[in-house]
N, C-alpha and C positions, 0 to 999 in steps of 0.2 A: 504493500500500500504506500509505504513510505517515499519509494523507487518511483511509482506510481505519480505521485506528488512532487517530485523533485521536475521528473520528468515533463510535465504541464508548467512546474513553474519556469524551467527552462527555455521552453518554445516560447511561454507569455513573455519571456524576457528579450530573447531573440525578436522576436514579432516587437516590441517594441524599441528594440533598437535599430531594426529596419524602417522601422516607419519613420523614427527622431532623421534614419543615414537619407532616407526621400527626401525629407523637408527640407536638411541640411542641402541633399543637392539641387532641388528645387530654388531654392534663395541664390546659390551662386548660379544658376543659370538666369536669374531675375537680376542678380547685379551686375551680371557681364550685359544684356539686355539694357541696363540704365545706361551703363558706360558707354554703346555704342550709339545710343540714342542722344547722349549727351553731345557726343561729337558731333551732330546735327539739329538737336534744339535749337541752335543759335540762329539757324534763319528763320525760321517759327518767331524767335522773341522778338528777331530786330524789326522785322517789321511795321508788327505795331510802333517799336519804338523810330524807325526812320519817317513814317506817317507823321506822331508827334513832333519829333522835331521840326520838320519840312514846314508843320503847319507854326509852330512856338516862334519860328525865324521868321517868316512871314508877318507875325503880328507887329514882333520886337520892330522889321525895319518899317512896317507902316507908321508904327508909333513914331520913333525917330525921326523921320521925314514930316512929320505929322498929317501921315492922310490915315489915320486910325479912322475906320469905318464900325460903328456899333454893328449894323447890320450883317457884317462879313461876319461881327466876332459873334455874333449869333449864329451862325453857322459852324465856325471856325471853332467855338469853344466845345460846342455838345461830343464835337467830330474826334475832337480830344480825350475827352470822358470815355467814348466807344472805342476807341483803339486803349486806353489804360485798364476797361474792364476786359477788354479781347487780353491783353499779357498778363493779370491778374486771374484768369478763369487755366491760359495754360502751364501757369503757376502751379497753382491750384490742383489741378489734375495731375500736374508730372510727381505731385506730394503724394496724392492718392496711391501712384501706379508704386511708387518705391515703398512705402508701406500696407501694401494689400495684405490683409490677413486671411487664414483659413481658418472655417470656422462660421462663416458672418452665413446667415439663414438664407436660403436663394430664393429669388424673387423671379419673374418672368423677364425674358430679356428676350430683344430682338437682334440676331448677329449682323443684318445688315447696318444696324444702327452702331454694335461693338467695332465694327471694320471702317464707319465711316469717323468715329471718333479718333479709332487707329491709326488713320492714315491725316488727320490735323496733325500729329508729330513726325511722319514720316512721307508726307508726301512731298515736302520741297528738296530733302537729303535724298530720295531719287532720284528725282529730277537734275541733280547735282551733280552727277553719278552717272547719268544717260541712261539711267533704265527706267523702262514703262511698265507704268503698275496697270494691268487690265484686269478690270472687273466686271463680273457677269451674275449681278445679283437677283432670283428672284423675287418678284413683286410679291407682293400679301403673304414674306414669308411666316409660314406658325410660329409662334414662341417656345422657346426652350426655359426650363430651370438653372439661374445661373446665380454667380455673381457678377455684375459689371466688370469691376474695376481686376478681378481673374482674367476673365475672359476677354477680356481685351487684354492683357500680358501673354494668355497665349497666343493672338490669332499676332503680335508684335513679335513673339519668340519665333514661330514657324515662319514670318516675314522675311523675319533677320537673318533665319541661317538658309531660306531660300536665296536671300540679296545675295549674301557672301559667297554665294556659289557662281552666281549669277558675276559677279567679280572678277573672278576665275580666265573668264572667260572673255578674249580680247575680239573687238570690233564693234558694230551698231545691233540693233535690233535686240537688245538684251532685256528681258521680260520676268517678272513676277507678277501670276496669276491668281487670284482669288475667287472663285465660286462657290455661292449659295444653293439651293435646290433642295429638292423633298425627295427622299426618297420610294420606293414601292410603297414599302411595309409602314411610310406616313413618317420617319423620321427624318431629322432634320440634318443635314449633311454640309460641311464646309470644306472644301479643298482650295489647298494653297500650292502652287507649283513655282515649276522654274523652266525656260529653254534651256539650260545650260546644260548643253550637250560638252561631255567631256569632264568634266566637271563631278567631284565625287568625296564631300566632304565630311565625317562620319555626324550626325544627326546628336543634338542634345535632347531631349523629350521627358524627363523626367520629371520634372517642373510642371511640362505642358502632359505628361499622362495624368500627374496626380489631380489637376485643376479638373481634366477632362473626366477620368472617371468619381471625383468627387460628386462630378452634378451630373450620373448616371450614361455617360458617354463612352465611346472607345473611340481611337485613335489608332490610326494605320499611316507605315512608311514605306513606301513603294519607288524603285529606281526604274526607269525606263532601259534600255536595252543599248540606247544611247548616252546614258548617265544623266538626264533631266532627273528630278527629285521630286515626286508629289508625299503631300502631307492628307489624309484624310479624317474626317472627324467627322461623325454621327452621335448627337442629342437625338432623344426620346421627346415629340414633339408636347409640350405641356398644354 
């Protein structure tokens, strides 16, 4: 009985310090994800901030010259306000994404809504890059059970080490794809890919499995024959 009991308490133990070794590698694939997104937030922030100034210089030399127009700065003042709450909200959000907790109760989520959030930090460092992000999201997709601020780090994680592959790979036409769709059996399917033929970089997903089958999904990693990379993910439609 005793052996018995040792026995169970050992697995309980094992089983928990696998689960503590997930989280742990879960977080360093979230913080390597900060860090590379970091390296391109900056055009995200300056923007708003290159707005404000353009407009701050504009008032400064009217004043000076003194053709200060009330009417302009009524314009000119509100225009300011909206571009400080546009870099205070992706503040804001980049805070959320670096402390996402497991754990938080899921709520109904919509992933073309997660992917279009996604791509507010990640679409100008694309573009920066020469690669085109194509998207083929279905309309009236069903909702899944999720977290946001999850699920939008992983559909950023599958991005990220689609981009990097995509990298890889010299000349134009270089693509990361994302599509929506319903499956047969009514679940809800997201695939992230890549062209990048040739290209063959080993997959980090342990972060992005544990998010996935947290809120009742699986994940699949499939290489093409050519070395393209697709990511596959089906939620259970809520």
């Amino acid at each position: 009985m005793s052996t018995e009991t040792d026995m169970a308490a050992e697995l309980a133990a094992a089983q928990a310090g696998l689960k503590a070794a997930e989280e742990r590698m879960g977080a360093l694939e979230n913080a390597a994800l900060l860090g590379d997104m970091f390296s391109g937030i900056a055009h995200e922030l300056n923007q708003p901030l290159n707005v404000t100034k353009i407009i701050c210089q504009g008032l400064v030399r009217d004043a000076q010259k003194g053709r200060f127009s009330v009417e302009e700065a009524k314009t000119d003042l509100p225009e300011i306000i909206t571009q400080m709450n546009k870099l205070s909200e992706l503040i804001t959000h980049m805070r959320a994404l670096a402390v996402a907790k497991v754990g938080v109760p899921p709520e109904k989520q919509n992933l073309n809504e997660i992917i279009q959030y996604a791509l507010q930090f990640v679409g100008t460092q694309y573009k920066s890059h020469k690669i085109e992000v194509v998207l083929s999201l279905q309309e009236s997709l069903p909702y899944v059970m999720g977290e946001a601020i999850r699920l939008e780090q992983t559909v950023l994680n599958l991005m990220n080490q689609a981009r990097k592959e995509v990298e890889l790979v010299e000349g134009t036409g270089r693509q990361v794809m994302l599509k929506t769709s319903v499956a047969a059996d009514g679940q809800v399917v997201l695939e992230v890919g890549n062209n990048a033929a040739g290209a063959a970089l080993e997959p980090r997903l342990t972060g992005c499995k544990k998010t996935v089958t947290d809120f009742g999904g699986q994940l699949e990693f499939t290489r093409s024959p050519g070395g393209a990379s697709a990511f596959k993910v089906t939620f259970p439609a809520a």
